[in-house]
MARBA-3410 file (N, C-alpha, C, O; in Angstrom, 1 decimal):
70
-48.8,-31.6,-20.8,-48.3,-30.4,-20.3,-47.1,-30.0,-21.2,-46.3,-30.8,-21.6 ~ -47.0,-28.8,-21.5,-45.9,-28.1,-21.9,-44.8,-27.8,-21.4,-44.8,-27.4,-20.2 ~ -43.7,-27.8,-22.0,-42.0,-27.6,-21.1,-41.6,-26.6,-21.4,-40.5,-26.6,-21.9 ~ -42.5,-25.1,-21.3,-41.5,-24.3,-21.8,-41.1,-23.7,-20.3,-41.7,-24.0,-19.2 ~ -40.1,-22.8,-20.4,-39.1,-22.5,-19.3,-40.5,-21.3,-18.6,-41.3,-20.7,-19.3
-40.3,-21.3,-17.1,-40.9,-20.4,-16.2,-40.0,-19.8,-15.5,-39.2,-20.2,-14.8 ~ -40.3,-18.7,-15.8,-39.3,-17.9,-14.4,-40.1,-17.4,-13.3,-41.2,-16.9,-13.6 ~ -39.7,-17.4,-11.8,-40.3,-17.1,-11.0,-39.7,-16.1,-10.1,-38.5,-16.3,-9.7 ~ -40.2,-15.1,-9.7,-39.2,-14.2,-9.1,-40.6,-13.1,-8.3,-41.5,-12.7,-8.9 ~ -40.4,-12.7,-6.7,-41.1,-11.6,-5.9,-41.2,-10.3,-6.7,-40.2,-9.9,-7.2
-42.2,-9.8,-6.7,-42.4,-8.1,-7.2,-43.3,-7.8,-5.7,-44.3,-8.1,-5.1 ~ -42.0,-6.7,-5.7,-42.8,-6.0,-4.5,-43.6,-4.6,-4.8,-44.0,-3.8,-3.9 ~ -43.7,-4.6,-6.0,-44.8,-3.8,-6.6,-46.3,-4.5,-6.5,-47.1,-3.8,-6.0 ~ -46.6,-5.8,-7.0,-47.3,-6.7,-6.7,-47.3,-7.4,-5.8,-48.1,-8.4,-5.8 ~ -46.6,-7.3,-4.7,-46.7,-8.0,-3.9,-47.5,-9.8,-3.8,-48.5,-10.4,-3.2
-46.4,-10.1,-4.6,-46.8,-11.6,-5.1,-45.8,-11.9,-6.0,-45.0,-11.1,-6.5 ~ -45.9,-13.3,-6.1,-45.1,-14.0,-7.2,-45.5,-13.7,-8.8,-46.7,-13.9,-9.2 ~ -44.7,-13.4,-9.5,-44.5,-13.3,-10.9,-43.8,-14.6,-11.7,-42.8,-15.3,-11.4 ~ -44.4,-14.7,-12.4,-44.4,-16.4,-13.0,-44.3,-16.3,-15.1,-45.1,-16.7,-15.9 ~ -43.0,-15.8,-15.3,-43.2,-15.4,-17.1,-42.3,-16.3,-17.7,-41.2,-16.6,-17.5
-43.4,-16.7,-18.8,-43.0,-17.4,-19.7,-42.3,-17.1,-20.5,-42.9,-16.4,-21.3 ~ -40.7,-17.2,-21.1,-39.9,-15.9,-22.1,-40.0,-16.6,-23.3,-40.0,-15.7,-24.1 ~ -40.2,-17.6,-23.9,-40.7,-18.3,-25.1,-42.3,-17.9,-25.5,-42.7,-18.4,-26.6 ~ -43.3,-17.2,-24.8,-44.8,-17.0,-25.1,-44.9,-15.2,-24.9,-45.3,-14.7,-23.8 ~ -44.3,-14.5,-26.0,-44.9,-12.9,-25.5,-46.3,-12.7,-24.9,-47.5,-13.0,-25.3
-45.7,-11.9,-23.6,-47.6,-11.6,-22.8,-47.4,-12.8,-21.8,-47.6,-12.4,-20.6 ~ -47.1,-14.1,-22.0,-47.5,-15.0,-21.0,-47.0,-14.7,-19.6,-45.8,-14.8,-19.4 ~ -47.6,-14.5,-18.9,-47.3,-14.5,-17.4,-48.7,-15.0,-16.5,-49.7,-15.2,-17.1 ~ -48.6,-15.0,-14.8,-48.9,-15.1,-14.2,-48.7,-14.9,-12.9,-47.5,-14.8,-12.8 ~ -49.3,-14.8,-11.6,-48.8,-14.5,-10.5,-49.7,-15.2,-9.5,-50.9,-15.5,-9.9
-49.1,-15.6,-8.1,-49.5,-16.1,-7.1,-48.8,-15.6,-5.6,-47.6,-15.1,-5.4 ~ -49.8,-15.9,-4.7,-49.1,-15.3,-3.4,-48.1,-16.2,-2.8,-47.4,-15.9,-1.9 ~ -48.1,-17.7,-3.8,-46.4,-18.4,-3.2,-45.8,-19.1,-4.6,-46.4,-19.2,-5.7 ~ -44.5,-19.5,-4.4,-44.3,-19.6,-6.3,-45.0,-20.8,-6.2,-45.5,-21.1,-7.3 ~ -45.1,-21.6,-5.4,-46.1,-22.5,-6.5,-47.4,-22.3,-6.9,-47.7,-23.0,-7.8
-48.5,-21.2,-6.4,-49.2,-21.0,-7.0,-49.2,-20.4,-8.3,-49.9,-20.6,-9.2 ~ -47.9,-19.2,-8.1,-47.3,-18.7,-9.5,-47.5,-19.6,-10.8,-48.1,-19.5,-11.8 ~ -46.7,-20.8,-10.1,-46.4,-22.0,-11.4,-47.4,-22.4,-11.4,-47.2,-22.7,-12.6 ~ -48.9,-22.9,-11.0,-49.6,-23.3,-11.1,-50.9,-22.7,-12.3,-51.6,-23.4,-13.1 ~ -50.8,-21.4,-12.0,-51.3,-20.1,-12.6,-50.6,-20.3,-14.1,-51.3,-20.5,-15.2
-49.2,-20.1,-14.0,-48.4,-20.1,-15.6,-48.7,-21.1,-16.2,-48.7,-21.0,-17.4 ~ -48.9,-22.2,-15.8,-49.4,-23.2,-16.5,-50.1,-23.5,-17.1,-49.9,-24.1,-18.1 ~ -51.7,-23.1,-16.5,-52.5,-22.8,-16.8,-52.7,-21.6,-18.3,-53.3,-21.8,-19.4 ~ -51.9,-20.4,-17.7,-51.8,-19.4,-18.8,-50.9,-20.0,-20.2,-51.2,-19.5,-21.3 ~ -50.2,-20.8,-20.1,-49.2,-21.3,-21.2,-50.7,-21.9,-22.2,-50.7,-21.7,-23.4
-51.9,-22.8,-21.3,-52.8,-23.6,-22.3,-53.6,-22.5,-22.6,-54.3,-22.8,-23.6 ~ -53.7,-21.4,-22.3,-54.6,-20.9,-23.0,-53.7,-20.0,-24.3,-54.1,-19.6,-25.3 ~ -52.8,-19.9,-23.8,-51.6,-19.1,-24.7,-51.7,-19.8,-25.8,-52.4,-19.4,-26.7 ~ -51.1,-21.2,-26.0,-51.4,-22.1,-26.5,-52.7,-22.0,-27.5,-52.6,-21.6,-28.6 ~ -53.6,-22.4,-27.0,-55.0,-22.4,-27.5,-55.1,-21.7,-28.2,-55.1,-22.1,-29.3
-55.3,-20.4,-28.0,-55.6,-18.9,-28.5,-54.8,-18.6,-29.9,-55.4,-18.2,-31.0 ~ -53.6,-18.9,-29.8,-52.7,-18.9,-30.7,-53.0,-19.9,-32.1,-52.7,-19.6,-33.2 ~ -53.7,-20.9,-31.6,-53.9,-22.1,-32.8,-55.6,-21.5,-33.2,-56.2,-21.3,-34.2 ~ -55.8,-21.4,-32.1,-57.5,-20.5,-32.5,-57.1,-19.6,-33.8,-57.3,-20.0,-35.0 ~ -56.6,-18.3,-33.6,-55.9,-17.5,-34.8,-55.3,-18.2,-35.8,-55.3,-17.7,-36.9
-54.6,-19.4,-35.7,-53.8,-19.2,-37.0,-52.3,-18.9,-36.2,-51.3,-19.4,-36.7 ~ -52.2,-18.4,-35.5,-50.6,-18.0,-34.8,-50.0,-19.2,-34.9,-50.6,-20.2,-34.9 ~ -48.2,-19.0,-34.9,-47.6,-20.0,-34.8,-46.9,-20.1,-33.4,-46.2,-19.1,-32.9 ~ -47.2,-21.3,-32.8,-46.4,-21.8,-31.7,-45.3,-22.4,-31.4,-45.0,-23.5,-31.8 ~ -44.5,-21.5,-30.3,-43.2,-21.8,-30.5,-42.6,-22.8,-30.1,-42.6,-22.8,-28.9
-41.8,-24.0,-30.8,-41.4,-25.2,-29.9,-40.9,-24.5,-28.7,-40.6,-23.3,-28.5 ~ -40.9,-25.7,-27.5,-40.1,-25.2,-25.8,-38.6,-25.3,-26.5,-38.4,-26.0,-27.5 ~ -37.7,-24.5,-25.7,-36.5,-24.4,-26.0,-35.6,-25.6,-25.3,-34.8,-26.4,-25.7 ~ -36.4,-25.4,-23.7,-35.8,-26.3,-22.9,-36.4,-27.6,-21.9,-36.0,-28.8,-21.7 ~ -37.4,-26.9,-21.5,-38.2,-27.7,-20.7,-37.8,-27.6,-19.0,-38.1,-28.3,-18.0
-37.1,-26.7,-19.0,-36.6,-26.7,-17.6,-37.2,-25.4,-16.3,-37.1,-24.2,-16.6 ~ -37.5,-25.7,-15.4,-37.9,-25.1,-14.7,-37.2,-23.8,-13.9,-36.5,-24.3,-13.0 ~ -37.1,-23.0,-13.9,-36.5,-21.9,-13.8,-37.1,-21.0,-12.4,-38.3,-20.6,-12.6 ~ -36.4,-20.6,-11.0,-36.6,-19.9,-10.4,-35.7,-18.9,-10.2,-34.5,-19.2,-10.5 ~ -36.0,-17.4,-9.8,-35.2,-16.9,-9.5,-35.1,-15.9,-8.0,-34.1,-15.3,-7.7
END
């Protein structure tokens, strides 16, 4: 599993949780409670991941590893 930082925070536009990764541009995800959020971003980080080494992109070390709600 990867440690990079998640933020989790309601959009009442989406009506759901928003779950963005600020070390992976584009990474995000959403669930209707934050842990599915985080469960979701998690998910999204391995393919972020993947995709990136697929191309040739460089992947960015985690800064922190810390879990982040807001």
């Amino acid at each position: 599993m990867y440690k990079y930082e998640v933020i989790i925070y309601w959009s009442n536009e989406d009506e759901a949780f928003i779950a963005e990764v600020p070390e992976l541009p584009g990474c995000m995800a959403h669930g209707g409670m934050q842990e599915e959020a985080l469960k979701n971003a998690q998910e999204a980080i391995l393919l972020w991941v993947d995709t990136a080494k697929e191309f040739g992109d460089p992947v960015p070390d985690p800064k922190g590893g810390k879990l982040m709600y807001a």
